[in-house]
N, C-alpha and C positions, 0 to 999 in steps of 0.2 A: 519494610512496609512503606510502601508511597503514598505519604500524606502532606502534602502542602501544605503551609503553615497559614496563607494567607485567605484559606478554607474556612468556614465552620461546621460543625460534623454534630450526626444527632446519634444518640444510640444505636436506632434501628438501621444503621449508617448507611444516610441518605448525608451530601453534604452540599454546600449554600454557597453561593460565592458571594460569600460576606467574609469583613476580617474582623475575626475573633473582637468580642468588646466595644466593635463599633455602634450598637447599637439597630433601631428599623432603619434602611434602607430607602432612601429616593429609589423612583423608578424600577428599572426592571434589574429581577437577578436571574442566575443560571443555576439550577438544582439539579444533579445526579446520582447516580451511587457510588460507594466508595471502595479504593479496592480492595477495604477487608472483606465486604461484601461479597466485590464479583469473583475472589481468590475461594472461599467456599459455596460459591454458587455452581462455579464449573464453565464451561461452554453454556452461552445464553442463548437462546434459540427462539424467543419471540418475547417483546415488551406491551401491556398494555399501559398507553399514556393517558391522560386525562388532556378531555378537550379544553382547547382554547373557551376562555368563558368561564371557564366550571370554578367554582369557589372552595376554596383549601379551607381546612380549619387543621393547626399546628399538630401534629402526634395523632392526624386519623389517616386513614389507608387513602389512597388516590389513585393507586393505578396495580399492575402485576409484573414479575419476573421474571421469567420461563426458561430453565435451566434442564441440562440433561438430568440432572439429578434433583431437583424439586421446583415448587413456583411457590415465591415469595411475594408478600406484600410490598409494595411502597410509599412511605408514608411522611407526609408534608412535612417538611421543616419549619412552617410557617403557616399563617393565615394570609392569605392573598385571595388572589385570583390568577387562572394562568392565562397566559398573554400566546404562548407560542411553545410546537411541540419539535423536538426532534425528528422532522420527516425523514430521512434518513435511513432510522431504526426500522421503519417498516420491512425496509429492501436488505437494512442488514443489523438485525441482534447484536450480532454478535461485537460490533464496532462500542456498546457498552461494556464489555474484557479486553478490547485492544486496548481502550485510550477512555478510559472511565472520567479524568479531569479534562480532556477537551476532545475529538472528533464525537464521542458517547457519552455525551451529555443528553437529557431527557427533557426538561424544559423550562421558559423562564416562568417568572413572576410577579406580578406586583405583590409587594409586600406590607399587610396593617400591621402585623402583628409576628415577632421572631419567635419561634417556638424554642425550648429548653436546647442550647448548642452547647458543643464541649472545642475547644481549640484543639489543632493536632494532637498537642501533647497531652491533653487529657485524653481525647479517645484513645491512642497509642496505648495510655498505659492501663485502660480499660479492656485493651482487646490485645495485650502481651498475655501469651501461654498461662 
């Protein structure tokens, strides 16, 4: 399971490029899914992002998934506001299952407020067999 340590990851695993502990965040971060996620999701076939502007609140839905085999929510790791989307994803999905911690990434954020994270190795041992 490829979890970078230097992540933090929420249940619904979505994960934050914060490190574990450090607390809210200056400036802008990068939030995507994780690939426990995209490993049961399948081939991803269309993402909806939230626009630039649109204000997050931590553990609510923000955008969609779109897999051969279902469409999943996705949902903020934080209260912000997002700054900038993955354009990219429009032309290709599928680059969120190639490379889920960097070319499919989904988008940044400012960040008021860090919603409930778990470090690698909590999620890990949340989402072992």
């Amino acid at each position: 399971m490829n979890l970078p340590a230097d992540l933090s990851y929420t249940t619904d695993h979505e994960w934050i490029a914060i490190e574990p502990g450090a607390g809210t965040p200056a400036g802008e971060v990068r939030i995507g899914l994780s690939a426990v996620a995209v490993e049961a999701l399948g081939e991803i076939v269309f993402v909806e992002l939230p626009e630039p502007g649109t204000e997050l609140t931590a553990g609510e839905p923000c955008g969609e998934v779109e897999s051969t085999k279902s469409v999943s929510e996705l949902f903020s790791p934080a209260t912000g506001t997002v700054v900038t989307v993955n354009t990219a994803l429009a032309d290709n999905p599928a680059l969120v299952g190639e490379d889920p911690y960097g070319e499919g990434w989904l988008f940044t954020a400012t960040v008021s407020e860090l919603g409930a994270v778990l470090d690698a190795a909590e999620y890990r041992a949340k989402n072992e067999g």
